[in-house]
N, C-alpha and C positions, 0 to 999 in steps of 0.2 A: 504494500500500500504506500509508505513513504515513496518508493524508488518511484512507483505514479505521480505521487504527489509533486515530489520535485521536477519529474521532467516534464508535468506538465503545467507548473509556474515558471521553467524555463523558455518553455514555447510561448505560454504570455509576455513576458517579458522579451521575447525576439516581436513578436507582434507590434507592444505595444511604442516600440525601436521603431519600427518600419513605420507606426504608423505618423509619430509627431517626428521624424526625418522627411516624410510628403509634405506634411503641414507646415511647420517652422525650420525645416532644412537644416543641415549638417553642423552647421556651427553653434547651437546652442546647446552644447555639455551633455548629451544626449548619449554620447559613447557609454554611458554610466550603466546604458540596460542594457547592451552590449556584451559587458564585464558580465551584469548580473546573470544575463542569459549563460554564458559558460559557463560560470564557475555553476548553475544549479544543474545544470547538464551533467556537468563532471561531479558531482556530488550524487547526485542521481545514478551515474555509473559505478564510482565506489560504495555507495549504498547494496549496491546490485552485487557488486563483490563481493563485499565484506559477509550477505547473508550467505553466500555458496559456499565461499572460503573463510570461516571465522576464523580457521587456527593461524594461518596465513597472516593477519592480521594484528599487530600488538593492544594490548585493549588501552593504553594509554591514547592511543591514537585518536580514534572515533570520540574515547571520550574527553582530550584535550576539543577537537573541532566542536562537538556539541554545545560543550562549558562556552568557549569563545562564541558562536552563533547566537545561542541564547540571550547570550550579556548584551552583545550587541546589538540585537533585537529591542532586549529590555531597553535601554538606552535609549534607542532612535524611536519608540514608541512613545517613552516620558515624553523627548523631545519635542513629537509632534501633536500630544494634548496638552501642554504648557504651548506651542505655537498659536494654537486655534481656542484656546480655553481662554487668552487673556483678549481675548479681540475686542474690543468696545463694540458697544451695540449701536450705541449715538454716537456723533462728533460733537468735541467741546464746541459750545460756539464761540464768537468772540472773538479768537484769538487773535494776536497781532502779527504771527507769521506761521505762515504752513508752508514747510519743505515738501516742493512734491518732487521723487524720486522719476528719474529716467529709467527707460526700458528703450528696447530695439527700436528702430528706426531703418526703414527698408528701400529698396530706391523707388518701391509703387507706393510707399507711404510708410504709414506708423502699424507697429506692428498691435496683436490685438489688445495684449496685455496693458501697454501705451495709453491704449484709448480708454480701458475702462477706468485706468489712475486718473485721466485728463478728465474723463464724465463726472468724477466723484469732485475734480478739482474745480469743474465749473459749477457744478451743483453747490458746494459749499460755497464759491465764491458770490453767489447769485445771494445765498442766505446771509454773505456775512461781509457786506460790501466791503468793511475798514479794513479786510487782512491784507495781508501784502503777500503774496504767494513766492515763492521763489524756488525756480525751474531749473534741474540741478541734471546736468549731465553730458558728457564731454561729444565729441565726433569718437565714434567707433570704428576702425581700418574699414572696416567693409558700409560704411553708413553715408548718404551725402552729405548731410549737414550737421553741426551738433544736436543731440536730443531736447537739450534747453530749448535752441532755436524751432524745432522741428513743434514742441509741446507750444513754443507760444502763440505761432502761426496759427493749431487748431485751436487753442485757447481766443485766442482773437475774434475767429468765426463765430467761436458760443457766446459769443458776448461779454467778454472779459475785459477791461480797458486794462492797454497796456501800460499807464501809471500805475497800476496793479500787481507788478509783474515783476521781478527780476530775474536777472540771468546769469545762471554759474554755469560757466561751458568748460572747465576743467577735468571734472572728476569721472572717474574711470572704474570706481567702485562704492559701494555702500558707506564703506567708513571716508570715503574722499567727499562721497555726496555730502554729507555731516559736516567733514572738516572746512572745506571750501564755502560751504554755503555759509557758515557762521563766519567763516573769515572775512565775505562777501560783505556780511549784515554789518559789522565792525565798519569796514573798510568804507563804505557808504553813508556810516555817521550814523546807523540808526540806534536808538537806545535800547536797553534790556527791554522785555517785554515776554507775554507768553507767547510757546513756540509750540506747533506739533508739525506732525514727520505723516504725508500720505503715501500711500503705496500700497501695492498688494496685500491683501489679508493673510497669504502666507508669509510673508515677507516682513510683518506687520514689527512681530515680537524684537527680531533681529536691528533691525533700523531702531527700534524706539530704546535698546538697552546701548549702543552704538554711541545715538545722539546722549543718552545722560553722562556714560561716560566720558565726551567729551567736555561734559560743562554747561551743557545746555538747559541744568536742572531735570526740571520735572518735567517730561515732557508726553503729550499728549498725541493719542496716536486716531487717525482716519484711516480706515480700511474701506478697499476699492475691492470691488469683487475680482474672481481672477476667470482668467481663460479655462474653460473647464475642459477641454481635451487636454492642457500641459497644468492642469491643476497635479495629478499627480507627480510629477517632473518635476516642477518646483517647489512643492513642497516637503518632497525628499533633497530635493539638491538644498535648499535651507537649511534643513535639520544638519545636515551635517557641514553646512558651513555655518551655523552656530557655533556646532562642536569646535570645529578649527577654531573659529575666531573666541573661543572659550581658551583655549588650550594659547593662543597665540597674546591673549591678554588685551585682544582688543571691548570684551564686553565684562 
């Protein structure tokens, strides 16, 4: 039964590869189910070994791999109901600045993920005319323009006045999105004030322990809904770039 079981989460996981490489193509960190697909594969085979051949087999083995899988399971489990458990329901209102985080940007436009941050970013902004939003994301090798630039063009469309708006075209990652943007708000004279961070609700936890640790206080977070074919893809690829960024002492 297990040896089924694993090769047939293997075949899911090559599926589910093939399927968001049609959708969002090759360069978005997607090799990830790739890895997964083999390595269940090949576990699925030594599964299939070990029960024909036990003697064959040291039992330190099976059960060092099982101990590690487990753990690591456990782990990336917590990870992702503390991701999705602390989501706000509502957005603070009010506030005097809301980070909105960059996604892809494609040369037929913005990618999906992009637009739902942008929806959520003109929706609050419609509700909360005094913030000042600030649009945080560099030019990517493969992107026309920068993501700042790209978000405030469709921002514009929704009705967003661009005194409303700033633009950090630097940053190249989540903790750059944070660093720059505040360096930005400094560098422009503007005063302390309250701040939250939008972005993907998967993505939500990571960004908002990011920005405290760099100094930004307390801060308050707005969740955008996410793309649901690459919901599962990013909200594994976060879980464990929290873990990194745990381990590397950026949160």
């Amino acid at each position: 039964m297990l040896t089924w079981i694993l090769a047939g989460t293997a075949v899911i996981c090559l599926a589910y590869y093939g399927l968001i490489a049609v959708y969002a193509g090759f360069g978005s960190g997607i090799s990830i189910w790739l890895l997964a697909s083999g390595l269940l594969g090949a576990a699925s085979v030594g599964v299939r070994y070990y029960q024909k051949y036990p003697d064959r087999v040291p039992m330190w083995l099976p059960v060092s791999l099982v101990t590690l899988c487990a753990s690591g399971g456990l782990i990336l489990v917590t990870v992702l109901i503390l991701m999705f458990g602390r989501i706000p329901r509502t957005a603070q209102p009010d506030l005097d600045y809301v980070i909105v985080l960059g996604a892809a940007v494609r040369e037929d436009g913005l990618s999906n993920t992009l637009k739902l941050r942008l929806d959520k970013a003109a929706e609050y902004a419609a509700q909360n005319p005094d913030t000042i939003l600030v649009l945080s994301g560099a030019k990517g090798p493969d992107e026309p323009c920068t993501e700042a630039f790209a978000m405030q063009q469709y921002l514009l469309k929704q009705g967003v006045e661009a005194e409303k708006m700033l633009l950090e075209e630097q940053s190249a990652s989540t903790l750059e999105n944070i660093v720059y943007s505040r360096l930005l708000l400094q560098n422009q004279g503007y005063g302390p004030g309250s701040v939250g961070v939008l972005t993907s609700n998967f993505h939500l936890m990571r960004a908002r322990l990011i920005a405290e640790r760099q100094g930004l206080g307390q801060v308050a977070g707005i969740a955008a809904e996410s793309d649901r074919i690459m919901m599962v893809h990013n909200s594994l690829r976060d879980a464990l770039a929290i873990l990194k960024d745990r381990l590397m002492g950026n949160l």
